[in-house]
ZAVEX-152335 format. One record per residue (C-alpha): y negated, x, z negated; residue number from 1. Coordinates in Angstrom, 1 decimal. Each point is the difference from the previous one (the first is absolute). Layout:
// residues N
{{Y X Z} NUM},
...
END
This chain:
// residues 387
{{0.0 0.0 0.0} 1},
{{-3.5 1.2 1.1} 2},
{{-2.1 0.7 -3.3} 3},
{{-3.1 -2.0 -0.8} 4},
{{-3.4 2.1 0.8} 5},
{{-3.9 -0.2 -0.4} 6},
{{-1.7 2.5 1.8} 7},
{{-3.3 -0.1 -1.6} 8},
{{-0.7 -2.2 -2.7} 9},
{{-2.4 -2.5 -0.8} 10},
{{0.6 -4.0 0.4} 11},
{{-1.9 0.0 3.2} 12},
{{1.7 3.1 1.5} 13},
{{3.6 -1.6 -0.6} 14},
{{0.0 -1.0 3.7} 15},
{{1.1 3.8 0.8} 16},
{{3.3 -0.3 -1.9} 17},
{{1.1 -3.3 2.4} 18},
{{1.7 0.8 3.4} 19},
{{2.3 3.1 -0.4} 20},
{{0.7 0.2 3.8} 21},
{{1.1 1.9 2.8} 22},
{{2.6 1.3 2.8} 23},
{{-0.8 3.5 1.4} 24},
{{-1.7 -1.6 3.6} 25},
{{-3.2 1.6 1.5} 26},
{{-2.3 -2.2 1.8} 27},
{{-2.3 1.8 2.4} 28},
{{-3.0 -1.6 1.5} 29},
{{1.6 -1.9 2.7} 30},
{{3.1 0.2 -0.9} 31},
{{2.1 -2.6 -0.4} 32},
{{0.6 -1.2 -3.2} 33},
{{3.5 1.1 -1.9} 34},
{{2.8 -2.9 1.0} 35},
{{0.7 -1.1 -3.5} 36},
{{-3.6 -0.9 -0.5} 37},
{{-0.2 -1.8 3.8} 38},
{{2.9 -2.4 -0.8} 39},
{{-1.6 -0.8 -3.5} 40},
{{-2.8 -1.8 2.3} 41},
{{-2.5 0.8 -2.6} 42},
{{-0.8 3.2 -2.0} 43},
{{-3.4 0.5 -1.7} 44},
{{0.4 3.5 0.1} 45},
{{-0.4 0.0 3.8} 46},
{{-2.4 -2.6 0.2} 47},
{{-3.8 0.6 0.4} 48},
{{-2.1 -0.5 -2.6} 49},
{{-1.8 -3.3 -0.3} 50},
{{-4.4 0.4 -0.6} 51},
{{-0.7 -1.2 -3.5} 52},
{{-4.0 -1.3 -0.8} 53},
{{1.4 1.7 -3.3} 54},
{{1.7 2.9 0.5} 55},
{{-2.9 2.3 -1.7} 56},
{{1.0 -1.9 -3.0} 57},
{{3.4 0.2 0.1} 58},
{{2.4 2.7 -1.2} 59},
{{-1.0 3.8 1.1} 60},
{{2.6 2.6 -1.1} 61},
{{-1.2 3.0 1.3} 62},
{{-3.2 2.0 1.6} 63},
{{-0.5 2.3 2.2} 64},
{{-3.4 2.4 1.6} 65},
{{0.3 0.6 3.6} 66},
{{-2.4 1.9 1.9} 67},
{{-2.2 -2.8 0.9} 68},
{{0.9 -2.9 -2.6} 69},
{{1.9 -0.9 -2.7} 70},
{{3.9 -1.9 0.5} 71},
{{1.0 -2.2 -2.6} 72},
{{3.8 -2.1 0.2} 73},
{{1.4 -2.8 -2.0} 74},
{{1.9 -3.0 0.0} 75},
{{1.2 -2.0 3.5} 76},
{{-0.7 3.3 2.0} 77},
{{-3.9 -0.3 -0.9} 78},
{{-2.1 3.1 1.3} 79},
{{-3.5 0.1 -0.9} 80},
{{-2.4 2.8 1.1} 81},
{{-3.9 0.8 -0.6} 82},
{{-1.8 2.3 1.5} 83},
{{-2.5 0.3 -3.4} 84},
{{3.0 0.2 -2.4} 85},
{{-2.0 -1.6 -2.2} 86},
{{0.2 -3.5 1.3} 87},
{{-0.1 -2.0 3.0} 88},
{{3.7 -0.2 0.1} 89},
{{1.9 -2.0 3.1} 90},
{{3.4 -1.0 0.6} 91},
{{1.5 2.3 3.3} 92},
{{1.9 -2.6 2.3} 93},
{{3.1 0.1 1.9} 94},
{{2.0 2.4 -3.0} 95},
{{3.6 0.2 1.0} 96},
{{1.8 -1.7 -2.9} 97},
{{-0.5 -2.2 -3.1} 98},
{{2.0 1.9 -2.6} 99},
{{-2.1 1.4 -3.0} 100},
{{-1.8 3.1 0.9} 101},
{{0.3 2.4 -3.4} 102},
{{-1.7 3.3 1.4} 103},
{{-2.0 1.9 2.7} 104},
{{-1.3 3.3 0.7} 105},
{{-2.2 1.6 2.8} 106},
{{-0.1 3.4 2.2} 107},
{{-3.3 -0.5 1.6} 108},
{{0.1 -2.8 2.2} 109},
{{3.4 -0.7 -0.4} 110},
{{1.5 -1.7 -2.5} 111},
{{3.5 -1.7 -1.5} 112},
{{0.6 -2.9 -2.0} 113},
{{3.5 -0.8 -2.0} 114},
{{1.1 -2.7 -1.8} 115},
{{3.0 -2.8 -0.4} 116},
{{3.3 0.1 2.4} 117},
{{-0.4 3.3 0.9} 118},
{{-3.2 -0.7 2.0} 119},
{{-2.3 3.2 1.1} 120},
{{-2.9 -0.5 2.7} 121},
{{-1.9 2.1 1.2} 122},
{{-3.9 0.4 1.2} 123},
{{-1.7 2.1 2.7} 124},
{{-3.2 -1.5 -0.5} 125},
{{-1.2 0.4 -3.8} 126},
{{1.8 -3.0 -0.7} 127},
{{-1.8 -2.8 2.6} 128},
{{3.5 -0.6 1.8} 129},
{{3.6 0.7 -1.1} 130},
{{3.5 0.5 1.5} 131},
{{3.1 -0.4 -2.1} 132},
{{2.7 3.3 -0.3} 133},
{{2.6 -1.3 -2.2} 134},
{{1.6 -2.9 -1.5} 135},
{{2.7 -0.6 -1.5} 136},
{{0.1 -3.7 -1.2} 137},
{{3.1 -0.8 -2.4} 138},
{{3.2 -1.0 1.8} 139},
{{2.9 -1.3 -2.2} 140},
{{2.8 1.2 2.5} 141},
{{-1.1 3.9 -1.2} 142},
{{1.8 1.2 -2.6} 143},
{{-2.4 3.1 -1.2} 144},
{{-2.4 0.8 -3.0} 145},
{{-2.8 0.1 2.2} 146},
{{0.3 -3.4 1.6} 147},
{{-3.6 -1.1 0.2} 148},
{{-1.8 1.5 -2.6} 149},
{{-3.8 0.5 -0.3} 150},
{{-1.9 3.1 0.7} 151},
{{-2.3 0.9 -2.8} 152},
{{-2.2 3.1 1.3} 153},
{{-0.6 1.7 2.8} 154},
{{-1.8 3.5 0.7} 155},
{{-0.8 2.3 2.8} 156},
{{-0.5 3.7 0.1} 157},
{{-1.9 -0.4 3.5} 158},
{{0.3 -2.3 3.2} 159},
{{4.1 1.5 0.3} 160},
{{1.3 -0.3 -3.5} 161},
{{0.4 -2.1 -2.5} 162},
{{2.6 -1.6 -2.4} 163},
{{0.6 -3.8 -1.2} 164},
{{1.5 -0.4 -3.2} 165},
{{1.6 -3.1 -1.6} 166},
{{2.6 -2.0 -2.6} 167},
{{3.1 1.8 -0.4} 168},
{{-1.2 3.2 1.1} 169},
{{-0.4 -0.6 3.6} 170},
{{-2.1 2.4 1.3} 171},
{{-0.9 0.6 3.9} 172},
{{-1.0 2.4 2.1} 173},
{{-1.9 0.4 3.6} 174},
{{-1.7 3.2 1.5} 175},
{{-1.2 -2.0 3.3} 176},
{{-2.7 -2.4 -1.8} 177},
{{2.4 -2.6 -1.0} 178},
{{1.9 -0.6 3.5} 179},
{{3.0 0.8 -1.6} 180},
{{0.9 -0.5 -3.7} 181},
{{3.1 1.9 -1.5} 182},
{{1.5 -0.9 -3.6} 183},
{{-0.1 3.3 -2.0} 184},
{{2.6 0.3 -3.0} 185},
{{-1.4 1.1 -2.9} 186},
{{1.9 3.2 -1.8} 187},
{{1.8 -0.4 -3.8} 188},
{{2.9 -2.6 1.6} 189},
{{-2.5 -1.0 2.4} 190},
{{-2.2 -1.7 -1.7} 191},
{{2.4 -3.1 1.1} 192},
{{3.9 -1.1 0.2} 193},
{{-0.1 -3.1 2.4} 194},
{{3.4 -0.7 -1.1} 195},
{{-0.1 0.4 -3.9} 196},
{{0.1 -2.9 -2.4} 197},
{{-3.5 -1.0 -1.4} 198},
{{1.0 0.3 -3.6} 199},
{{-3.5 0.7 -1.1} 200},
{{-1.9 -2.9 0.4} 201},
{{-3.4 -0.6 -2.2} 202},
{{1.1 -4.1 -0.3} 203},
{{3.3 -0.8 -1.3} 204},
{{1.2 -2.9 1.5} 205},
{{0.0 -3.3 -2.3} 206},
{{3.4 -0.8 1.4} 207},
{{1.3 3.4 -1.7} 208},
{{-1.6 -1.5 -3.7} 209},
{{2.2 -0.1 -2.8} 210},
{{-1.2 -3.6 -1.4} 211},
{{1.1 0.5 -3.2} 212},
{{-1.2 3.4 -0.6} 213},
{{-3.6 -1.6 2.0} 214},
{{0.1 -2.7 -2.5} 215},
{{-0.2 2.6 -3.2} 216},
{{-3.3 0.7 -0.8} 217},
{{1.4 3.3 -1.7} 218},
{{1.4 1.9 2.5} 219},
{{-2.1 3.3 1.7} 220},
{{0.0 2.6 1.7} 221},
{{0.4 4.0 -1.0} 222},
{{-2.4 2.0 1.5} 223},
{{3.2 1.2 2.3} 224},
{{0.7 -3.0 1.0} 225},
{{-3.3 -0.2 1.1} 226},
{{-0.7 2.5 2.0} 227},
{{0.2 -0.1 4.2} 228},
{{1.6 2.2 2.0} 229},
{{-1.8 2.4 2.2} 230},
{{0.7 -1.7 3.5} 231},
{{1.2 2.0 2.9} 232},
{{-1.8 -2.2 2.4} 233},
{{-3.4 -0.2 -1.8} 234},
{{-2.9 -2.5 2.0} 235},
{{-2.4 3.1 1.2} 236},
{{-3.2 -1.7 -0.4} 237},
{{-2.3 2.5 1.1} 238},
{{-0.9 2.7 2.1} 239},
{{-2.7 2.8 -0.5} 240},
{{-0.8 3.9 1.4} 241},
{{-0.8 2.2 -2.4} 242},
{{-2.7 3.3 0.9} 243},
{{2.4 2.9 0.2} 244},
{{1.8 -2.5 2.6} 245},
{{2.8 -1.3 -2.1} 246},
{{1.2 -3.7 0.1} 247},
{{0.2 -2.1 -3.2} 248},
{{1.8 -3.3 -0.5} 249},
{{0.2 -2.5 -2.8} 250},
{{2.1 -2.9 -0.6} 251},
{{1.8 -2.0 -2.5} 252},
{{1.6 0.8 -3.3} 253},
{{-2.1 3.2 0.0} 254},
{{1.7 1.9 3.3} 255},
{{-2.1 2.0 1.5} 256},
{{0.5 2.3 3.1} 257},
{{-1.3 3.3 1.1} 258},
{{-0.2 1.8 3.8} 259},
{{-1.0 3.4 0.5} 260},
{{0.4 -0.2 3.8} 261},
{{-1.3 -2.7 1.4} 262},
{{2.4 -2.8 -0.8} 263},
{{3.3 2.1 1.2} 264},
{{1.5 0.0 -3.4} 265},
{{-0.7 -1.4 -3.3} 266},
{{0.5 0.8 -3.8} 267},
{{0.3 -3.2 -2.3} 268},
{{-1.9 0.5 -3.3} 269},
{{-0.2 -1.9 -3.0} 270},
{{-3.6 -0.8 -1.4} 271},
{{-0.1 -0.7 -3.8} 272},
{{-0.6 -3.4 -0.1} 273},
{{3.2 -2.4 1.2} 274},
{{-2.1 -3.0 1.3} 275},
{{-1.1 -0.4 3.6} 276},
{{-2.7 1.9 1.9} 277},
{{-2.2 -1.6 2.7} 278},
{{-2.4 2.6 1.1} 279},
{{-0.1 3.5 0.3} 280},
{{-3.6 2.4 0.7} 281},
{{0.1 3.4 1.3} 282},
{{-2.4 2.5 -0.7} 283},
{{-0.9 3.5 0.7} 284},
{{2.7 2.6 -0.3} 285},
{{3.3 -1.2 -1.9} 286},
{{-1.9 -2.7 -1.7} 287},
{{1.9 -3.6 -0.5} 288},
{{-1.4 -3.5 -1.8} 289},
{{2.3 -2.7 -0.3} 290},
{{-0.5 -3.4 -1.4} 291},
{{1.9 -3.5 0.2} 292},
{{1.4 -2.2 -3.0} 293},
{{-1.4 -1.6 -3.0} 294},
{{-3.2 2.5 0.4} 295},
{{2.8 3.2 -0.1} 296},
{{-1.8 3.3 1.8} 297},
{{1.2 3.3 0.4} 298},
{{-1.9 3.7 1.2} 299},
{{1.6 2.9 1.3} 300},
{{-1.4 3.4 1.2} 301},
{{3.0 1.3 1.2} 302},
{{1.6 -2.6 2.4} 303},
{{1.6 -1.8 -2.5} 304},
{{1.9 3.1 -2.2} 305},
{{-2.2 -0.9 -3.5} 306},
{{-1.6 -3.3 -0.4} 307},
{{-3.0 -1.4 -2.2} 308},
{{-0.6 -3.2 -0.8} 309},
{{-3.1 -1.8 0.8} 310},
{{-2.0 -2.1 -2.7} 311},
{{-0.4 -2.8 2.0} 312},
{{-1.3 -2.6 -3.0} 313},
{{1.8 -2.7 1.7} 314},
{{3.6 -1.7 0.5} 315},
{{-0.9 -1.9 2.9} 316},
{{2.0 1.3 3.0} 317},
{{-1.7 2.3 2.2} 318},
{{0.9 -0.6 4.0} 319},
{{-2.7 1.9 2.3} 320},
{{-1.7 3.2 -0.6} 321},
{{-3.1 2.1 2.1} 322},
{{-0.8 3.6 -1.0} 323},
{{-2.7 2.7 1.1} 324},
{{-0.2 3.4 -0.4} 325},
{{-0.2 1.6 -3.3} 326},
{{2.7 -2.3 -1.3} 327},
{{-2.4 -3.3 -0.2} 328},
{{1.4 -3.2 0.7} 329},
{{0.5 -3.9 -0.5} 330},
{{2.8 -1.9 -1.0} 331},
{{0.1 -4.3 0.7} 332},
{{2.8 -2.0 -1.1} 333},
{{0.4 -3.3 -2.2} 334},
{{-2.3 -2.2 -1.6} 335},
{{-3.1 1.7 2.4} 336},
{{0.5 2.9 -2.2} 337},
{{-1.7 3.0 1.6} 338},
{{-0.2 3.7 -1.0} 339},
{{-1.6 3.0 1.3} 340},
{{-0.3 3.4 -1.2} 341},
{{-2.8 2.8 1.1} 342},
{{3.0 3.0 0.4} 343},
{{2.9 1.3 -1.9} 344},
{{-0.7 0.6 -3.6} 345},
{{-2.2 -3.0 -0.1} 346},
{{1.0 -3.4 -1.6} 347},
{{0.2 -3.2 1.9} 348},
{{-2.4 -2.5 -0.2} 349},
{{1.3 -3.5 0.0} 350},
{{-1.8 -2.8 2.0} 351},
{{0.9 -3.9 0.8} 352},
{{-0.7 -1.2 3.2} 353},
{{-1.4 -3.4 -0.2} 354},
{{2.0 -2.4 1.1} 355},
{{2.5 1.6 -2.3} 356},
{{2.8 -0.2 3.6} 357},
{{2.8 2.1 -0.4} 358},
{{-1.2 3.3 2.2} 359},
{{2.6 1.8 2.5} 360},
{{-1.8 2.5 2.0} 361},
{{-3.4 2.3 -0.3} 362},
{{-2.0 1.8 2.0} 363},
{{-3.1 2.6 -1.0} 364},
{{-2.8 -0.3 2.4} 365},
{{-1.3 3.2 -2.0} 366},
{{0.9 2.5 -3.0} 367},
{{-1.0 -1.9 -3.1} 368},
{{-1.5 -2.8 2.4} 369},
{{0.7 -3.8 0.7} 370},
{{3.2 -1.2 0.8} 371},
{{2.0 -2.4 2.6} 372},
{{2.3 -1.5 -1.8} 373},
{{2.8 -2.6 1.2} 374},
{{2.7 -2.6 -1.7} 375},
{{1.0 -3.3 -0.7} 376},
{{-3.1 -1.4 1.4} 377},
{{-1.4 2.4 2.5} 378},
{{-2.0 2.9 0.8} 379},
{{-3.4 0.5 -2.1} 380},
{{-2.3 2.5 -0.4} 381},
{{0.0 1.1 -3.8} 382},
{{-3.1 1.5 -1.1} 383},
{{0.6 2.6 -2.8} 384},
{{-3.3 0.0 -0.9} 385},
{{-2.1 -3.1 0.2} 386},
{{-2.9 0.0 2.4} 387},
END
């Protein structure tokens, strides 16, 4: 049985846990679609998305600066763009697929977006037109771990490279700007065993429920019994380049991964905390910041070797980060909760944003200066200091 997962948390976020989906099927721009999907008659992944008077309100998951505007992605395949990145936001038409859109980065004028049933597009354009690369919509006939699952982050080293990353540790790989996609296996047992048993799951089912043993109000739990397991197929929620060149990962349960080399190989490391990590900011040198649950954030100067915690002041979960050089940066997550820090060494300063909307993504317009922040309900500009 496939185990129960949240990505992110955060009531209005829980829309990114639904649809675990996918069969290994590219879908090139003006190809046809794959043949289980055609005989379906109907599958929102492939379908365009519809133009909503609303979708500047609706959910935004991610953010992205391009050379010439900002990209933000969301719910129903929504794409929003502005030129001033500080407002004037518009829905992009014709966007090749309705699935939920979690991430997107940009090269320039190119850019990619992932998100649900293994969807990636692709821009040439700054993000005014699209063209799907992948999908991979869930097919019951396939039989593999993989089988339509979500992409949760997506990053490019230039206009070649770049690397998705997603639930149970599927990551994947192009060198030709995204024309071709190839799943790379993870080292340590390969990050994942298609054919294992899911023994591990975080919800128990009720069925399995002793009723007698539910009915005594005296029964626990040692701390033992307690504890998870670390997974072999961890959810790799995001992806960041650090400034000797190294690659950094962070997902569930506390795994992390490390690359040296560009993404060939990868070292699985253990950050002290065992909860989930959403983001991950790379600075100068072999400098790491890592944040995610219940306000949980962890520092590293050496790529992840020795770790230091991170007063945060909060326990609110922490999903989208921004840094600048120096080691400044800003942290958004639930409840509106906001926090930004001047540079390393420095502690954080906690804001609310005011609508008090959970928060998923950030972006710094400037080093210490307003920020363009995006969530439950939108994209807004968020003035650090009142003017």
């Amino acid at each position: 049985m496939r185990r129960t997962v949240t990505f992110r948390t955060g009531a209005a976020l829980a829309a990114l846990a639904g649809g675990l989906m996918t069969a290994l099927v590219s879908a090139q721009e003006g190809a046809s679609p794959p043949a289980a999907d055609a005989a379906s008659g109907y599958e929102p992944a492939l379908q365009t998305a519809e133009s909503a008077p609303l979708a500047t309100r609706s959910l935004v998951l991610d953010l992205a600066n391009g050379a010439n505007r900002a990209i933000a992605v969301g719910e129903r395949g929504h794409i929003l763009v502005s030129e001033s990145r500080t407002g004037d936001w518009r829905q992009v038409e014709n966007v090749p697929t309705r699935s939920m859109l979690t991430a997107v980065t940009a090269v320039g004028d190119k850019a990619w977006a992932v998100g649900h049933d293994g969807v990636i597009l692709a821009s040439v354009d700054g993000g005014l037109t699209w063209a799907r690369q992948r999908v991979q919509p869930y097919d019951p006939n396939v039989d593999d771990l993989h089988n339509g699952v979500p992409l949760l982050d997506v990053w490019f080293a230039d206009e070649s490279n770049g690397i998705a990353v997603g639930a149970y540790a599927l990551m994947l790989k192009t060198s030709d700007g995204g024309a071709t996609w190839t799943q790379h296996m993870l080292e340590n047992g390969d990050g994942v065993d298609a054919t294992a048993e899911d023994d591990a799951s975080i919800d128990e089912s009720a069925d399995d429920t002793d009723t007698d043993a539910a009915d005594d109000a005296s029964w626990t739990f040692s701390e033992d019994e307690l504890e998870l397991e670390e997974e072999t197929d961890p959810h790799l929620n995001a992806i960041a380049r650090i400034g000797d060149g190294s690659l950094f990962i962070v997902g569930e349960r506390g795994a992390a991964y490390r690359s040296t080399d560009g993404g060939d190989t990868w070292q699985r490391l253990t950050l002290p905390y065992g909860g989930s990590m959403f983001g991950v900011i790379g600075y100068d040198g072999r400098h790491v910041l890592a944040f995610g649950l219940r306000g949980h954030a962890f520092e590293s100067i050496d790529l992840g070797d020795n770790w230091t915690e991170v007063e945060t002041g909060t326990d609110l979960s922490l999903l989208g980060g921004a840094g600048w050089d120096g080691g400044g940066a800003a942290l958004v997550g639930a409840n509106g909760i906001v926090l930004t820090r001047s540079g390393t060494g420095t502690g954080l300063l906690a804001h609310t944003h005011p609508d008090g909307a959970v928060l998923s993504s950030v972006l710094s317009l400037a080093p210490n200066g307003d920020l363009v922040v995006a969530g439950e309900n939108g994209v807004s500009l968020f003035q650090l200091t009142p003017k």
